[in-house]
N, C-alpha and C positions, 0 to 999 in steps of 0.2 A: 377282480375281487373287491367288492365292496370294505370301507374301513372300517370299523367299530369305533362308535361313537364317542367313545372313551379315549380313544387317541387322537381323532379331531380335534375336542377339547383342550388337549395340550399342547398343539401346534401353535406356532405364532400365525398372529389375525393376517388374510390377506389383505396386502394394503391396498388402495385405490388408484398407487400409482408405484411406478419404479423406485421402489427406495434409492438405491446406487443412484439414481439420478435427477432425484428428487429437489436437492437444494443447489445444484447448479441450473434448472430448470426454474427453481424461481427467482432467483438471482438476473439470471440472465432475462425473466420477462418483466423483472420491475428494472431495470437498465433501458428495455427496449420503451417499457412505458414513458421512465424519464425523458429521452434522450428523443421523444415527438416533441418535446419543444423545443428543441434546435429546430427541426426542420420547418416545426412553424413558423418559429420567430424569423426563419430564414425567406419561407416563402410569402412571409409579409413586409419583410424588407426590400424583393424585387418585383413584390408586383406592386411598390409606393404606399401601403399602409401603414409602412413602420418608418421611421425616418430614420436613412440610413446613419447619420452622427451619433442616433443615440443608441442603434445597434451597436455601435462601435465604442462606444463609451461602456454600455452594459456589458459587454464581453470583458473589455480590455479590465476591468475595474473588478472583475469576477477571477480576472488571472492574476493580478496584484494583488487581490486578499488572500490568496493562497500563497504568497510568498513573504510579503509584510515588508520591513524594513530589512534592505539590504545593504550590506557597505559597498557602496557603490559612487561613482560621480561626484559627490560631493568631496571624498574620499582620495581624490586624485593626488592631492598632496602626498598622502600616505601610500600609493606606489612606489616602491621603491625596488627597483629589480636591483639583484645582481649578477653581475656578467658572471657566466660559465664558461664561453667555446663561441671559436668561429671558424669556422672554413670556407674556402673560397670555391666556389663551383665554377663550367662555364655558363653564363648570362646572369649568374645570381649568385649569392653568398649566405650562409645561414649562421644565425647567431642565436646560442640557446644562453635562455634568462629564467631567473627564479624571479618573480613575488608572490606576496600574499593574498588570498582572497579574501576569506576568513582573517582573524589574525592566527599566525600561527599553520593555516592551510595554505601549501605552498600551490603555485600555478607551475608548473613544468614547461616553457616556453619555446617553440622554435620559431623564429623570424625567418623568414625566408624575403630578402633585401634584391632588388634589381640591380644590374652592372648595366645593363644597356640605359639607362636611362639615368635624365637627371633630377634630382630627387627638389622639393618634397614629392612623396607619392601619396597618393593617392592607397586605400587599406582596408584589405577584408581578414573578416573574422572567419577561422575556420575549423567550428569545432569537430572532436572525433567522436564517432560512435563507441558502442560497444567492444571495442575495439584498444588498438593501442597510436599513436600517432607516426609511428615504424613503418606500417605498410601502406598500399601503393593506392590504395582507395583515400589517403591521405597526405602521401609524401606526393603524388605527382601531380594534381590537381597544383598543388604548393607552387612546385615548379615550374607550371603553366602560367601561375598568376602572374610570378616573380617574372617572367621572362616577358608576359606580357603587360609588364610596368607597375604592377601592384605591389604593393608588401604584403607579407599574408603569414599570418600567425596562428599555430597550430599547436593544441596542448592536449594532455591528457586525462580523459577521465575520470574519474573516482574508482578504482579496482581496476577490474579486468586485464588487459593484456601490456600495461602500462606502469608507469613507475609509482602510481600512486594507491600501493596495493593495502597494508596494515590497514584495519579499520574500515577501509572504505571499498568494501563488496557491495556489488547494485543490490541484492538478495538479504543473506544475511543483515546485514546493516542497513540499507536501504529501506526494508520495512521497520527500523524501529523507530523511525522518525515520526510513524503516526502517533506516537506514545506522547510525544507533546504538543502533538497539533501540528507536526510541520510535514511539507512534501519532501521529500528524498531529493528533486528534481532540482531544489535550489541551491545542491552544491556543483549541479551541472552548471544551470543557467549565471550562478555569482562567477564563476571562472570565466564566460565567456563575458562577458559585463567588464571585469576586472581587467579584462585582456584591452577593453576600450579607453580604459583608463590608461593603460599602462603606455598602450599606441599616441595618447594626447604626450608623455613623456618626453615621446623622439621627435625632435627637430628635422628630422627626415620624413616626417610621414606630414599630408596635406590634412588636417582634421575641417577644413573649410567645406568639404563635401557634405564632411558624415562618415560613416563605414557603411561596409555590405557584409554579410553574413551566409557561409553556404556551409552549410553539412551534409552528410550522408549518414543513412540509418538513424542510432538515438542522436548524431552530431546535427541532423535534418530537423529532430525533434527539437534540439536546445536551440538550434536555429528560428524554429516558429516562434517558441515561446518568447524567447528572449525579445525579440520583435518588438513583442507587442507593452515589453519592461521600459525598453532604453529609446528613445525618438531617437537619438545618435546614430539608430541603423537607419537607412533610408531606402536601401535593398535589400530583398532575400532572399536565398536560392535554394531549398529544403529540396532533399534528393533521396530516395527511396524510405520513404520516412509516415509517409501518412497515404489512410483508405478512412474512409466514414468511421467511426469507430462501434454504430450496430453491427459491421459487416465483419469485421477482423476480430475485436473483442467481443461480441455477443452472438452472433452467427457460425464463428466462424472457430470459437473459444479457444483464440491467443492472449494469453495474461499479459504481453509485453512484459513490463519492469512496474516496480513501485512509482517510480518517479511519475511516470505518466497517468497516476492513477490518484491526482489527490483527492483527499477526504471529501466528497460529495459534489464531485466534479461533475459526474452525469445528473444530479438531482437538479442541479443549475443551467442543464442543458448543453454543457460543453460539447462538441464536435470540434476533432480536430479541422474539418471542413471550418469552422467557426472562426479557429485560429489562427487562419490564415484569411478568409475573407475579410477579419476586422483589420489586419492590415492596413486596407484600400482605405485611402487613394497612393500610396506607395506602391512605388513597382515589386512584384515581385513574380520569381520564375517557381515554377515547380516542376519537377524533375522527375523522371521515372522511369525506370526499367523495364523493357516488355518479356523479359524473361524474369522478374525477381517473382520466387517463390513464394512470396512470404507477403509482400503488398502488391497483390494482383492486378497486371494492370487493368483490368476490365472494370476494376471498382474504384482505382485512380484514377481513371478518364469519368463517370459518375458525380466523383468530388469535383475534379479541374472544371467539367462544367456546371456546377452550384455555386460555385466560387465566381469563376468567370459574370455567370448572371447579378453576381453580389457585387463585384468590379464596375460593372456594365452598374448596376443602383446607385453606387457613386458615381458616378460620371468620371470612372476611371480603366475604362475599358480596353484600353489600346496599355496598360500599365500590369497587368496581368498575361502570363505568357506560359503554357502550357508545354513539355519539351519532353517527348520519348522517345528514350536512345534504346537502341540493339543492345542492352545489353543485361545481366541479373542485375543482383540486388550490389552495385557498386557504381561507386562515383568515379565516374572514368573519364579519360583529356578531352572525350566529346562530348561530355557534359560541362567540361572548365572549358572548352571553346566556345561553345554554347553563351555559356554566362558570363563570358568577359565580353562575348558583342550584346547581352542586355546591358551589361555593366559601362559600354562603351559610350550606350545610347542615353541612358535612365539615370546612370550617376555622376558620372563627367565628362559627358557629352558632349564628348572628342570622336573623331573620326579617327582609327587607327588600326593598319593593316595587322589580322590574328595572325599568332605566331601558327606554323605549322605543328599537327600533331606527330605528323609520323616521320619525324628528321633522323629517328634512332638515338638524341639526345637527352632524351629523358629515363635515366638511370636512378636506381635504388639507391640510395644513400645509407652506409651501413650504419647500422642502431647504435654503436656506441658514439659517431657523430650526433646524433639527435638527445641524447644523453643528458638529463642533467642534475640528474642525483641531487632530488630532492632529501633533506634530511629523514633519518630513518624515524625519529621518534616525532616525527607531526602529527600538528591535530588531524582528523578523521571523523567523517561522521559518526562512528559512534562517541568518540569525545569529548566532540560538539554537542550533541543530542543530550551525553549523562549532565552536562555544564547546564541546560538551559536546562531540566528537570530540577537540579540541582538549587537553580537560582530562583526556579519558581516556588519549589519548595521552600525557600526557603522566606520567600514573599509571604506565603501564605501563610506561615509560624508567625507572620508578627500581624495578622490581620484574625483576632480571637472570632470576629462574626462569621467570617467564614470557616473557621471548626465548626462552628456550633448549626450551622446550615448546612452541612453534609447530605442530609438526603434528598433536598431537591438537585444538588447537584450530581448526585448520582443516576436521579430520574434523567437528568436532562442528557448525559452522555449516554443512559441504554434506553431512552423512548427515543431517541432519534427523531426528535419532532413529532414522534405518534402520542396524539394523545389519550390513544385505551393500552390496557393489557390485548394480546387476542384472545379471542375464547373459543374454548377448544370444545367438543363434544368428541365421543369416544364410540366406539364399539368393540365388543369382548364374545367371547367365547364364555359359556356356561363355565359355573366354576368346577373343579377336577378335582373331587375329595380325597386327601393320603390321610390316614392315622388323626391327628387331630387337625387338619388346617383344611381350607380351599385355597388352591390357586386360579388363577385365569391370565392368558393372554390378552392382551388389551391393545387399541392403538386410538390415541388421543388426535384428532385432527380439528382444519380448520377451515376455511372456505376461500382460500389464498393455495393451497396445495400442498400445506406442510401438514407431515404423519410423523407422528412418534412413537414407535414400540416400546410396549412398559410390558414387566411383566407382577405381577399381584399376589401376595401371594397375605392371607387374613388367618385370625385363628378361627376355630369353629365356635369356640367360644365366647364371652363377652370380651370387648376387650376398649384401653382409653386411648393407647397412644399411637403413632403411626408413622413412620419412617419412609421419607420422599429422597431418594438416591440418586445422585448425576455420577457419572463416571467417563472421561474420554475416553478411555479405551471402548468400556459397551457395557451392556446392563449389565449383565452375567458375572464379570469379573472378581467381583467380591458375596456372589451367593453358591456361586456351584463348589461341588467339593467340599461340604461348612464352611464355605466362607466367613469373612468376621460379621459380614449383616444378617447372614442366617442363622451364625448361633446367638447375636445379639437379637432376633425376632423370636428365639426362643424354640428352634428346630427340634432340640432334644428335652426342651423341657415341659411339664405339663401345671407350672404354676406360673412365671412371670413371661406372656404373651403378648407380642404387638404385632400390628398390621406391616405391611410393608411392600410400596412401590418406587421398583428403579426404572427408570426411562431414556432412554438413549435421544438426546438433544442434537436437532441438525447436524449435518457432519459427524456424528459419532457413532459408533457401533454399527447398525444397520442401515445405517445412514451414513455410512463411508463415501463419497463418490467415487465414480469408476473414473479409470481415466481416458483421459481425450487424446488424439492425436498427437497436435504441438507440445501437450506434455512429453514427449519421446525427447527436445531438447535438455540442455544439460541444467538448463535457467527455468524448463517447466515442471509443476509438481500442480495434482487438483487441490493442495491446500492453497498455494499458492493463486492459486487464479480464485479461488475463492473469496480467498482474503482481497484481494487487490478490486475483484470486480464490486462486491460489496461495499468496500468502504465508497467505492468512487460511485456508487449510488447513495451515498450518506446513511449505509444501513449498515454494517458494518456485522459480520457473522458471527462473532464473540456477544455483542449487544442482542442480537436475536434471540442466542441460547439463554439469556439469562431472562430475556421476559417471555420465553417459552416456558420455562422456568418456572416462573409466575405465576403464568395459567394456568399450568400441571396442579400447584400445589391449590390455585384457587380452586377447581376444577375437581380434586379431589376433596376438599370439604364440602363439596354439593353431592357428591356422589355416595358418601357415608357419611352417615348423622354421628356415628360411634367416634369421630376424628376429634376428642375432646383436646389432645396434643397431637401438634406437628412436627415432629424434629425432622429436619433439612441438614443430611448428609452429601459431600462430595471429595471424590477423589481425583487428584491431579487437578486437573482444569477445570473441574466439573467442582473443586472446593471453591474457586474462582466464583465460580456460578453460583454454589450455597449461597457462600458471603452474601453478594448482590441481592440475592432474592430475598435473604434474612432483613437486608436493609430497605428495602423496597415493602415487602410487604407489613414489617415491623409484625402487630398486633395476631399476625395472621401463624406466627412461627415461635413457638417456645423455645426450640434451641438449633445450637449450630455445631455438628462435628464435622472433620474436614481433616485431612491426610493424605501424604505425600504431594499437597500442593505448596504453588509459587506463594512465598512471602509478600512478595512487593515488584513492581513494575519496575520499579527503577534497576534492579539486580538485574533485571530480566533486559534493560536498556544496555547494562556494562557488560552483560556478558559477552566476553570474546564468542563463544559460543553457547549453542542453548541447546536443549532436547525436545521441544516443543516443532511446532510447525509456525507456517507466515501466518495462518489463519486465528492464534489467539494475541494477538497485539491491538488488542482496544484501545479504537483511535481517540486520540485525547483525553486518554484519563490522566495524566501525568499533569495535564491540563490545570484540573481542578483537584485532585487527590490520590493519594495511591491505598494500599490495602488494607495497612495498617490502622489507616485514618477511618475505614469504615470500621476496624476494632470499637473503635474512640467512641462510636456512636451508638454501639449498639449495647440496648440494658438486658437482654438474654443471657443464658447460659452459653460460652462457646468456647468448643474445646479442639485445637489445632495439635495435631500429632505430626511429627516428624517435616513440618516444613522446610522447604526446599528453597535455595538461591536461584536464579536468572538459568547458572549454569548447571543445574539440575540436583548439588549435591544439598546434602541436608542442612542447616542453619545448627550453628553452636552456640555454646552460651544462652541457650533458651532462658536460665535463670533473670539474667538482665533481662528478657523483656518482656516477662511476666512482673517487673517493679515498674514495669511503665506503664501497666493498662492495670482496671478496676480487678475485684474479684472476681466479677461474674467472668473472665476471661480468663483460660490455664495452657499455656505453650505445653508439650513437653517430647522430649525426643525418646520413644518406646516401643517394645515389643508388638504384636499383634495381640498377645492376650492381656494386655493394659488397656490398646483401644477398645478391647468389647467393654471390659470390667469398665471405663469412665465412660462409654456410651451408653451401658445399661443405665449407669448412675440419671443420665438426664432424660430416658426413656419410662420409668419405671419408677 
């Protein structure tokens, strides 16, 4: 049975592409775009057109500015552990220590000291994954080292299954570090760092070497990294830890964690392959599981040999060593056999018979031995994070040029280096006449792959003003049922009439993404791999929306000559997105109404908890300003209804901060029929 055309009409437009899967599809193709020049710069380094030193200078210099200044090394004086516990095992003894990383961020330390041997020793670093420093992918490896004449020092974490839990979740917290520009990953890598320092302390340990560095999992991860931070490591032993990163994160859409994801990592060509080939000419092992589910070995043997060919372009070929064990994703005694005969040869190249794995001597050490209760009330990355927003802000109170330059530094955190708006063209459905209005389905696209569902709804007759709506949850939410924008566009009335289009922005309404697989773990969610993959393409999914934004509203004053006023509505996140676009387009927007959205970044930094997703944490605005500060700038009408804190609840005392910004701005905390009545006000 054919449809009548009249209900065509009011169907939403079909789009050109899978919505549901729309924005992680082009996420994931401008990643894959980036990240050809790793493999170029790579395959110009082995075949001699690139000289390898400066490969290795551009990488290593690329990993340092994503980290900045750390207290580290210089800092050796201010290690100051103190003793918690010791016990004596047979061939070894362990000793758990507290220092500081951070100041105030404690390190949770276990030593694991030789009895067969006479000291100084000789010391590896051995960070934990995801994990806690309890179990056996970390305590026995320990007791391998220790037995075979190392000292080896093993800590925990940030979160997870470990003692260092308030504050510092890899998730939660972990993403709000883009809020100041920082990577999550540097309170991994400063612990292990700090642990180096701490090893210069003992008089039993040989610092004449250097250290060597093995982990497993994210402990593989801070392993690479750190690497390439501290010369003090001279060996590295990363163990189920890294695949190409097209293959695992973009092919393959595992989000991993924030840490590994910093802010425009992939735009600079980062591979983990990368970061580990700069390395060379130090030796190092890489490690791998031929059953781990998760880093396949089929696409670690791939990387091992790109790497090995990078080895071989320094003239460090026989220093690179490739090593898969039988076994999943764990660092097990025949991989700490393994790396104690590279370590034999490569670091203190001594000849010295491996202790045996399978004596039956290697015993679980119960957790409250490894124990070392850290203080409850320590700093934490979120505490860390609120301090340095805190102190930036507070830099920037006393520099008045930078108030008053507000808007390019707004352009500069949402162009993202791009220097257009996009420009969208549309297609629509005929409009669908009710009583006095048309509407029409509509969907705005671009030549990139992103589609926007709006839906339009005009009076039939003349009319000045026009109303452009964002909403996270989806267009609909505030028009169906009389919503407050439909009885503000004048649904029931037949003398004060406005246009009115709302549009659902990347990620939102019909443009939800579905989920992936690796989402099924407990750490995955598609906001989450959105956020993470985005930012580490220096495009970041929050910045998208808002100069998507842009173009809507550009986009609609081309399309109606009648748009003598624009007012730019938005709810929740999508107020987020007004704001910006109000400040961006300036001249282009008469006003701004905006309800149940976040006040300020910084709130959104402290919140113990928040209601939002990982995907609206726009990286580095804390950087350069936060919300309020676009108030400051803007000479429009704008009126914020009911704003909300970090942790989702409403903001009091609105009176106070309506005496801190001009007239043209009115806070106030109110009903649903107060926001029509003061939106009509700037409509009308």
């Amino acid at each position: 049975m054919a449809y009548h055309s009249d209900f065509l009409r009011q169907s939403p437009v079909v789009s050109h592409v899978d919505l549901r899967d729309m924005l992680r599809r082009y996420i994931i193709k401008q990643g894959l775009d980036l990240l050809k020049k790793s493999d170029l710069r790579r395959e110009k380094v082995i075949s001699g057109k690139f000289p390898f030193q400066r490969y290795k200078d551009e990488i290593v210099g690329f990993i340092k500015e994503f980290y900045g200044k750390l207290p580290v090394r210089n800092c050796s004086s201010l290690c100051k552990a103190r003793f918690v516990s010791k016990f004596e095992k047979k061939g070894f003894r362990i000793e758990n220590v507290l220092f500081d990383s951070f100041p105030g961020y404690p390190v949770n330390a276990t030593v694991y000291i030789p009895s067969d041997f006479d000291p100084p020793f000789p010391a590896i670093v051995v960070p934990t994954g995801h994990s806690g420093k309890q179990f056996g992918s970390y305590q026995l490896p320990c007791q391998y080292f220790a037995r075979a004449g190392y000292v080896a020092v093993s800590f925990d974490p940030p979160g997870q299954a470990g003692e260092k839990q308030e504050g510092n979740d890899h998730f939660i917290d972990g993403v709000r570090c883009y809020l100041v520009g920082h990577t999550s990953s540097r309170y991994f890598v400063v612990d292990a760092l700090r642990c180096i320092d701490y090893l210069e302390t003992r008089k039993d340990v040989d610092m004449s070497f250097g250290v060597a560095m093995t982990g497993v999992s994210g402990g593989g991860t801070t392993t690479m990294l750190s690497s390439l931070l501290d010369d003090r490591i001279v060996v590295q032993g990363p163990s189920c830890c890294a695949v190409k990163n097209e293959e695992i994160n973009l092919m393959w859409t595992y989000a991993n964690c924030p840490e590994t994801h910093m802010y425009g990592r992939y735009e600079l060509g980062i591979d983990d392959t990368d970061i580990i080939a700069a390395f060379a000419p130090r030796p190092a092992m890489l490690m791998a599981g031929r059953y781990d589910g998760l880093f396949r070995i089929e696409s670690v043997r791939r990387m091992a040999h790109e790497i090995q060919k990078v080895y071989t372009a320094a003239r460090a070929s026989e220093n690179f060593v490739f090593m898969e064990d039988d076994a999943p994703h764990d660092y097990t005694l025949n991989q700490a056999r393994a790396f104690v005969g590279f370590l034999n040869k490569h670091f203190i190249k001594q000849f010295r018979p491996l202790p045996p794995i399978d004596s039956g001597e290697y015993v679980m050490i119960p957790y409250d031995e490894l124990k070392c209760n850290p203080p409850l009330k320590s700093e934490n990355m979120r505490t860390i994070t609120v301090a340095t927003a805190l102190q930036i802000k507070k830099n920037r109170s006393k520099n008045k040029s930078t108030l008053k330059s507000i808007q390019p530094v707004i352009k500069k955190v949402v162009m993202a280096g791009k220097k257009k708006l996009p420009v969208l063209r549309f297609k629509a459905h005929e409009y669908f006449n009710f009583a006095c209005w048309k509407t029409r389905q509509m969907l705005f696209f671009d030549n990139r792959g992103i589609e926007l569902p709006a839906f339009y709804m005009v009076p039939s007759h003349n009319f000045t003003s026009t109303i452009v709506h964002f909403d996270d949850r989806d267009r609909y939410s505030d028009l169906v049922s009389a919503g407050k924008l439909t009885v503000v566009a004048g649904i029931y009335s037949n003398k004060k009439n406005c246009a009115l289009l709302s549009v659902d922005l990347p990620g939102w309404g019909d443009t939800v993404p579905s989920m992936y697989p690796y989402e099924l773990y407990g750490w995955g969610a598609p906001d989450r791999y959105i956020s993470y993959i985005s930012a580490a393409n220096g495009d970041h999914v929050m910045a998208m929306r808002i100069r998507y934004a842009c173009a809507v509203i550009i986009a609609m004053k081309k399309i109606e000559k009648n748009h003598r006023k624009i007012i730019v509505t938005g709810r929740g996140m999508g107020g987020v997105v007004a704001l910006h676009a109000a400040a961006i387009l300036n001249a282009h927007v008469s006003a701004v109404a905006i309800w149940d959205s976040l006040w300020d970044y910084l709130s959104l930094a402290d919140a113990r908890k928040y209601p939002w997703g990982a995907d609206v944490f726009l990286p580095e605005i804390l950087k350069y300003y936060d919300l309020p500060e676009i108030l400051s700038c803007l000479k429009i009408p704008v009126r914020i209804f009911n704003p909300v804190s970090g942790d989702g609840n409403k903001i009091t005392g609105v009176e106070k901060l309506n005496r801190k910004f001009s007239d043209n701005i009115l806070v106030m905390n109110c009903d649903d029929r107060k926001i029509i009545e003061e939106i009509c006000k700037l409509v009308y």
